[in-house]
C-alpha positions in Angstrom: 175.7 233.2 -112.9 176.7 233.0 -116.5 172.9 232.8 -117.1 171.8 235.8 -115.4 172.3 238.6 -117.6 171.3 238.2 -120.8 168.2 236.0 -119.2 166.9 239.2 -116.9 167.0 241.2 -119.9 165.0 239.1 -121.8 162.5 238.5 -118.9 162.3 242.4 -118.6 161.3 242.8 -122.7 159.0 240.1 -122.0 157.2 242.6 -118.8 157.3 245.5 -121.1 154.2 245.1 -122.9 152.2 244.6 -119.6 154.1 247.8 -117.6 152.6 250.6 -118.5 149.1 249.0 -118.0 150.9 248.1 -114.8 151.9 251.4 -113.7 148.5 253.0 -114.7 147.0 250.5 -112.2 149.1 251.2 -109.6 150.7 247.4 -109.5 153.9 248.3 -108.2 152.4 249.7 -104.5 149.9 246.7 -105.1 152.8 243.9 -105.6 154.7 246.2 -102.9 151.5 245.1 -100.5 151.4 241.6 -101.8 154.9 241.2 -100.8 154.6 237.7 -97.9 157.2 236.9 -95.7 159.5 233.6 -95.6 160.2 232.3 -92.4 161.6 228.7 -92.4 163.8 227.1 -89.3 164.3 223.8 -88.2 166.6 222.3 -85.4 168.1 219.0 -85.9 169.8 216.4 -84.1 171.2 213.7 -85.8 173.3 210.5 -84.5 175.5 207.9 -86.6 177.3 205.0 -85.1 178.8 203.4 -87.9 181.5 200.3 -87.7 184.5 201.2 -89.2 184.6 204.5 -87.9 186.2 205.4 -84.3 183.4 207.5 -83.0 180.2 208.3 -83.2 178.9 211.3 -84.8 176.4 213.6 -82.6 175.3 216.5 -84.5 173.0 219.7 -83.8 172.4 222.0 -86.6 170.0 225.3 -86.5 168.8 226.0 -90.4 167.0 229.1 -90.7 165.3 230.2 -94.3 164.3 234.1 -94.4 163.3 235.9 -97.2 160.4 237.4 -98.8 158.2 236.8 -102.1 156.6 239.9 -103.8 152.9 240.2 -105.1 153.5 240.6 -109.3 154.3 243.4 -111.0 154.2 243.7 -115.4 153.2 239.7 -114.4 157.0 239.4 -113.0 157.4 238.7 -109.2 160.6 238.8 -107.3 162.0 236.3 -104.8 164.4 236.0 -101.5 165.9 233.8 -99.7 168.8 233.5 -97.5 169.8 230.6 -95.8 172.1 230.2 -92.6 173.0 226.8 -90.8 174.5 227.0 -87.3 176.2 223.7 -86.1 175.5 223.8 -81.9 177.1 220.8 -81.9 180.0 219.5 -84.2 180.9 216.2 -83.1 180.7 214.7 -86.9 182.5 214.9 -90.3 180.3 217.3 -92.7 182.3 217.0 -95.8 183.4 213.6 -97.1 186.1 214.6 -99.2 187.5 216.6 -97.1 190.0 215.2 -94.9 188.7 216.6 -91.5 187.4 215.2 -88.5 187.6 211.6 -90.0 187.2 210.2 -86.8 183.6 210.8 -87.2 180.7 209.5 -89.7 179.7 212.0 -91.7 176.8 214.6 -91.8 176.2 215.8 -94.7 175.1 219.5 -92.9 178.2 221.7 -93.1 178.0 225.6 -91.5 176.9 227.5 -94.4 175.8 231.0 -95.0 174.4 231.9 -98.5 171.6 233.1 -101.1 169.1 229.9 -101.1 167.2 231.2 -103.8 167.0 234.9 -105.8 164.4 234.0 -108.4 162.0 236.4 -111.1 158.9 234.4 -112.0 157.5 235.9 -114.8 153.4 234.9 -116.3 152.8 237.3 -119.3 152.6 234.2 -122.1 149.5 232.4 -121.5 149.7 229.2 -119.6 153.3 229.8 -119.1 155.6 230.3 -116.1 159.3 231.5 -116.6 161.3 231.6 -113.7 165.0 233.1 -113.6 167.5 232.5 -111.5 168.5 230.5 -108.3 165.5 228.7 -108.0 164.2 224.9 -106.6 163.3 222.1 -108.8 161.5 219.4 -108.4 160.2 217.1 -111.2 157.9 214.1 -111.0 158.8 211.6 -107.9 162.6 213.6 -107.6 164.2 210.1 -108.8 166.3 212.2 -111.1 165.7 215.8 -110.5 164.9 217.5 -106.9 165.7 219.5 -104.2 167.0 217.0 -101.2 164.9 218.9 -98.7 165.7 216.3 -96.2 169.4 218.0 -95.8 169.7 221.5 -93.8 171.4 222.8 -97.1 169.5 221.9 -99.7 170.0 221.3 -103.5 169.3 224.7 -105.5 169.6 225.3 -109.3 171.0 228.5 -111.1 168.6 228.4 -114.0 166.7 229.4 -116.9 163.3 227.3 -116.6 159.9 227.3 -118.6 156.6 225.6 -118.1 153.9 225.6 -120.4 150.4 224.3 -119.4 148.3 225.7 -122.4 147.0 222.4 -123.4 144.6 220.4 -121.2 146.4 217.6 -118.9 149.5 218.9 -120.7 152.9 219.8 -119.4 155.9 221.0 -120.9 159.0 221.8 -118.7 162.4 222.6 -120.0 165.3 224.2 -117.9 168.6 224.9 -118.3 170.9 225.3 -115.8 174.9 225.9 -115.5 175.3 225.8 -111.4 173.9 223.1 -109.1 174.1 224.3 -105.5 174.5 221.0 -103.6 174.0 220.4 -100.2 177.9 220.5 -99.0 177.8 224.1 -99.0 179.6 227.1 -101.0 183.0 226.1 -99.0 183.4 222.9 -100.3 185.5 221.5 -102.8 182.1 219.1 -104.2 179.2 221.8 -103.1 179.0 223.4 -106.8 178.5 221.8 -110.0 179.3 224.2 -113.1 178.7 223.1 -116.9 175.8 223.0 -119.2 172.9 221.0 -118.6 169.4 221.0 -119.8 166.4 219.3 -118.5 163.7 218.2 -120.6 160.4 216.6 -119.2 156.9 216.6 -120.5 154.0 215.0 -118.8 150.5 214.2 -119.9 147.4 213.3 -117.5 145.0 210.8 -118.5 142.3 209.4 -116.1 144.0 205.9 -115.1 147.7 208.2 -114.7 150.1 210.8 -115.2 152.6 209.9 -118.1 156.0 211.6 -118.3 159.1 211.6 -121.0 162.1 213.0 -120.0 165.3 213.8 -121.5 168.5 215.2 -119.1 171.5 216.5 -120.6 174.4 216.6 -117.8 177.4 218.0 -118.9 179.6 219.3 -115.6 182.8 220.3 -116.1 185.9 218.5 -114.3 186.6 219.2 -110.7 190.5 217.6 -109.9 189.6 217.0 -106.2 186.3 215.6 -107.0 186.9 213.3 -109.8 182.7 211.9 -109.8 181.7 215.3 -111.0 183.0 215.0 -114.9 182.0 211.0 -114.7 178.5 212.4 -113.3 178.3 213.6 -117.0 175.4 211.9 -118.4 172.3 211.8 -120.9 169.3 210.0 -119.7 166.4 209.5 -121.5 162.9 207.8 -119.8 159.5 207.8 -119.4 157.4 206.9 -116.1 153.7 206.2 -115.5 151.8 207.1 -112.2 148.7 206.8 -111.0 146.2 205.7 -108.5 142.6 203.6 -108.5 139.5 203.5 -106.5 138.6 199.7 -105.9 135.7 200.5 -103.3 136.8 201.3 -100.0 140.3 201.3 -101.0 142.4 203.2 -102.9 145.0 201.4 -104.9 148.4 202.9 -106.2 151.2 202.3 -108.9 154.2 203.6 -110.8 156.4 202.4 -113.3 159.6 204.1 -114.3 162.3 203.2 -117.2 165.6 205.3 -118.0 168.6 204.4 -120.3 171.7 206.2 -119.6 175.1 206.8 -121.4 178.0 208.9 -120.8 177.8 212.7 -122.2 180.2 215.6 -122.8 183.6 215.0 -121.6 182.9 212.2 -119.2 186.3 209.7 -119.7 183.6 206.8 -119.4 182.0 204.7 -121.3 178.8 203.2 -120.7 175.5 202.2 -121.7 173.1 201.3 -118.6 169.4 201.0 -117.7 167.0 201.6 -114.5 163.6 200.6 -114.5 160.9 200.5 -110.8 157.6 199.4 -110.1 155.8 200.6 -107.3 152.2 198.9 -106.2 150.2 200.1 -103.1 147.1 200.6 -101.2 145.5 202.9 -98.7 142.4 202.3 -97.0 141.2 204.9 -94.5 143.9 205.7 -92.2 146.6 202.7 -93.2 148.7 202.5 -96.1 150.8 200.2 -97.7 152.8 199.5 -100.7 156.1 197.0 -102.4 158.7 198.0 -104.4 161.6 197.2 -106.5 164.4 199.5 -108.1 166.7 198.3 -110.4 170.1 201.0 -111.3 172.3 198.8 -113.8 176.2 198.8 -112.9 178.9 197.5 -115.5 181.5 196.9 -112.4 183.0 199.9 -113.0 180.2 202.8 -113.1 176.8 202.6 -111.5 173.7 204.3 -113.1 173.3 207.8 -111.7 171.4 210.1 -110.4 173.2 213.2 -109.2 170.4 215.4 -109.1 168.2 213.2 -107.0 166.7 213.8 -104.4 168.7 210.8 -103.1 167.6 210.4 -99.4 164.3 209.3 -101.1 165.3 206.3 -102.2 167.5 203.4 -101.2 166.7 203.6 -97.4 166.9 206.6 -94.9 170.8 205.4 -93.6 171.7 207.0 -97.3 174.5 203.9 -98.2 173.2 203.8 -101.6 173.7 208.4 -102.2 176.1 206.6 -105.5 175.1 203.6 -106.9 177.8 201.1 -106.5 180.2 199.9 -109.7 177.7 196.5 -109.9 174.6 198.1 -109.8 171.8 198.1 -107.2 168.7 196.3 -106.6 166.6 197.7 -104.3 163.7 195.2 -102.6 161.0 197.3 -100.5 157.6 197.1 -98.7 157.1 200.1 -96.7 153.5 200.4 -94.3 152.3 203.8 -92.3 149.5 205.1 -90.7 148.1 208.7 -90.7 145.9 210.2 -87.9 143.9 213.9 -88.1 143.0 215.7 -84.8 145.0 213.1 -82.3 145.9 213.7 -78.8 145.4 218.1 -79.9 147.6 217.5 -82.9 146.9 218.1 -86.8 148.4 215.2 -87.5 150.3 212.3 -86.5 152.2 210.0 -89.3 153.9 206.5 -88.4 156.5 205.0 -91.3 158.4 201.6 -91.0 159.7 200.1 -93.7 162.5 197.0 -95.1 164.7 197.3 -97.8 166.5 194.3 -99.6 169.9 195.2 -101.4 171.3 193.1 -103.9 174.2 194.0 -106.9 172.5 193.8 -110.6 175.5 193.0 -112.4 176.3 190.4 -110.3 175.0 188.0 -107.9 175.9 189.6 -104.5 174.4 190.3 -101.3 174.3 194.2 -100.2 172.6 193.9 -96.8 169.6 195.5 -95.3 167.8 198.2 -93.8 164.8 199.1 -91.8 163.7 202.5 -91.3 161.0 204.2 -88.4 159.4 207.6 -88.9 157.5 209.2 -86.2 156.0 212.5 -87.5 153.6 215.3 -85.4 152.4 218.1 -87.2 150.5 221.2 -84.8 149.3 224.3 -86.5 152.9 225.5 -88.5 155.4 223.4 -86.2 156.4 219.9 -87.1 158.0 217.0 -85.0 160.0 214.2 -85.8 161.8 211.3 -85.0 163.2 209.0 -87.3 165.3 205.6 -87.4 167.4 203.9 -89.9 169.3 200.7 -89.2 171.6 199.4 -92.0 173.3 195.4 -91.8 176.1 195.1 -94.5 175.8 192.4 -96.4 178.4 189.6 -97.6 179.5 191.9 -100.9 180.4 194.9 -98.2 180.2 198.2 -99.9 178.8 200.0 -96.9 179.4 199.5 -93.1 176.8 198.5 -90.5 175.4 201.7 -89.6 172.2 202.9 -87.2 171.0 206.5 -87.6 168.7 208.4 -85.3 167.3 212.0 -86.0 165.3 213.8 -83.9 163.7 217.5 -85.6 162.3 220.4 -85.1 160.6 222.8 -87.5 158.8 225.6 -88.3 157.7 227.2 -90.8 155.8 230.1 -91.9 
């Protein structure tokens, strides 16, 4: 990582001033018996029947996280990770732009063996966290910026990142970053992003909500086989409200989020285009339920995007939406769930369903729809699910009638 070097050494000047108080205390042995281990695995089935495809994928993929995180040491604590996924079964296409076992649908859960995260997390300015290195982001809902947990592989940064909470209700967050790890894996042609990209964000608390700005520089160099990283190139500028109510028995919720986006660095595009959601729920004791709408301007020839997103999130579990389409998206929604403590010898038990309307924004066409089923047990550190997404393409077809079923595994520790 181009970052790495000169980064480290300025973390280390910013330790010195603490070590030898360190060393006198004995911090080291002490941060030495701090150290906890990661353990992390998760099994995963995962079934797509999709039209215009031959056959139907069937895939089984062990992910196993192990690592370690030391106690702190000059304020400066060191961090681990290696990640392995193990496909059992490989009936499905992990790559799509890769030519390989097109027959199948794919699953975006290649075999991969690699460094998840190698991070130094450093506390000696007050209020203020500096972490170096490959690390995981996440910032406000992940609409823009996350870590796509739902994949076996997920989405890493190589970074430089600061957060500053000195001032009450305050938060100040700036990264920059010149490798995204994505979830295809080291091996494939689309699993690395390389440029130089900053991300600004700065969020403020008050008692009715959080309020956020945000500012993300994208600038990814050109990869010739995969022609959407350059045109992924992108400044986006927004701010988002969030909050939540009590109204007696019943807690209501809401969010609003608006972003304008234009191209950025060496992207051959050109484009000026907006996004803008509004969220309103309600939860009252163990039921929950809210309505949605998303709106990602297209200008028929580049979609609003999100690249960094944590893009199973949004847009329905059967992932048709991952880019948004050349005409936009809007995105209709009313999700409803249930959450139950100490059932049947469980923790927990959750219960998801949800309907999603999609429509183009830049002109009038029908997407299709989608409804989505979560079934989620949780028992001390282990964690079952099955989960259900069927997509019907709509007149405008951009996406194939597809039905996905998952069933997972996981532990972690």
């Amino acid at each position: 990582m181009k970052i790495m070097l000169p980064a480290f050494a300025g973390t280390v000047l910013l330790c010195a001033a603490n070590l030898r108080a360190a060393e006198a205390d004995d911090s080291f042995h002490a941060a030495l018996a701090a150290t906890k281990p990661i353990i992390d695995l998760r099994l995963r089935s995962e079934d797509v029947d999709q039209d215009n495809i031959a056959d139907e994928a069937h895939a089984i993929t062990l992910r196993a996280r192990l690592g370690f995180e030391t106690g702190k040491w000059g304020n400066t604590a060191l961090l681990v990770e290696g990640e392995g996924i193990v496909p059992l079964r490989d009936d499905y296409r992990p790559d799509n732009v890769v030519a390989k076992k097109t027959n199948f649908p794919v699953v975006a859960d290649p075999e991969a063996y690699e460094i998840n995260r190698l991070q130094l997390t450093n506390t000696s300015l007050p209020g203020t966290t500096i972490t170096l290195g490959r690390q995981r982001i996440n910032l406000d809902d992940q609409r823009f910026v996350g870590g796509v947990a739902w994949r076996q592989d997920e989405q890493t940064f190589d970074a430089l990142r600061i957060v500053n909470k000195s001032i009450k209700n305050l938060t100040l967050d700036a990264t920059y970053l010149d490798q995204v790890n994505r979830v295809f894996g080291p091996d494939s042609p689309q699993g690395r992003y390389e440029g130089d990209s900053v991300l600004l964000n700065a969020g403020y608390q008050t008692k009715v909500g959080k309020i956020t700005a945000f500012g993300y520089l994208l600038d990814f160099e050109n990869i010739a086989t995969v022609p959407a990283a350059v045109r992924d190139s992108t400044s986006t500028y927004g701010l988002r409200f969030a909050g939540e109510h009590a109204a007696g028995k019943v807690k209501l919720t809401y969010a609003a989020s608006y972003a304008t986006q234009s191209d950025y660095a060496d992207n051959p595009l050109n484009f000026d285009l907006d996004y803008y959601a509004g969220e309103f729920g309600a939860v009252f004791g163990k039921f929950n339920a809210a309505i949605g709408t998303e709106h990602l301007e297209g200008n028929g020839v580049k979609g609003f995007t999100t690249p960094l997103a944590t893009l199973h999130k949004f847009n329905g579990w059967a992932d048709k939406f991952l880019g948004t389409p050349p005409n936009g998206l809007i995105d209709d929604y009313v999700n409803v769930g249930a959450t139950f403590k100490n059932l049947a010898g469980l923790d927990s038990l959750g219960i998801v369903a949800g309907y999603h309307d999609y429509e183009a924004e830049h002109i009038s066409a029908d997407y299709g729809g989608e409804w989505d089923l979560s079934l989620a047990a949780k028992w001390k550190r282990a964690t079952l699910m099955l989960k259900y997404a069927d997509y019907e393409q709509g007149v405008l077809v951009t996406a194939r009638d597809t039905q996905k079923l998952w069933a997972q595994l996981e532990f972690a520790f």
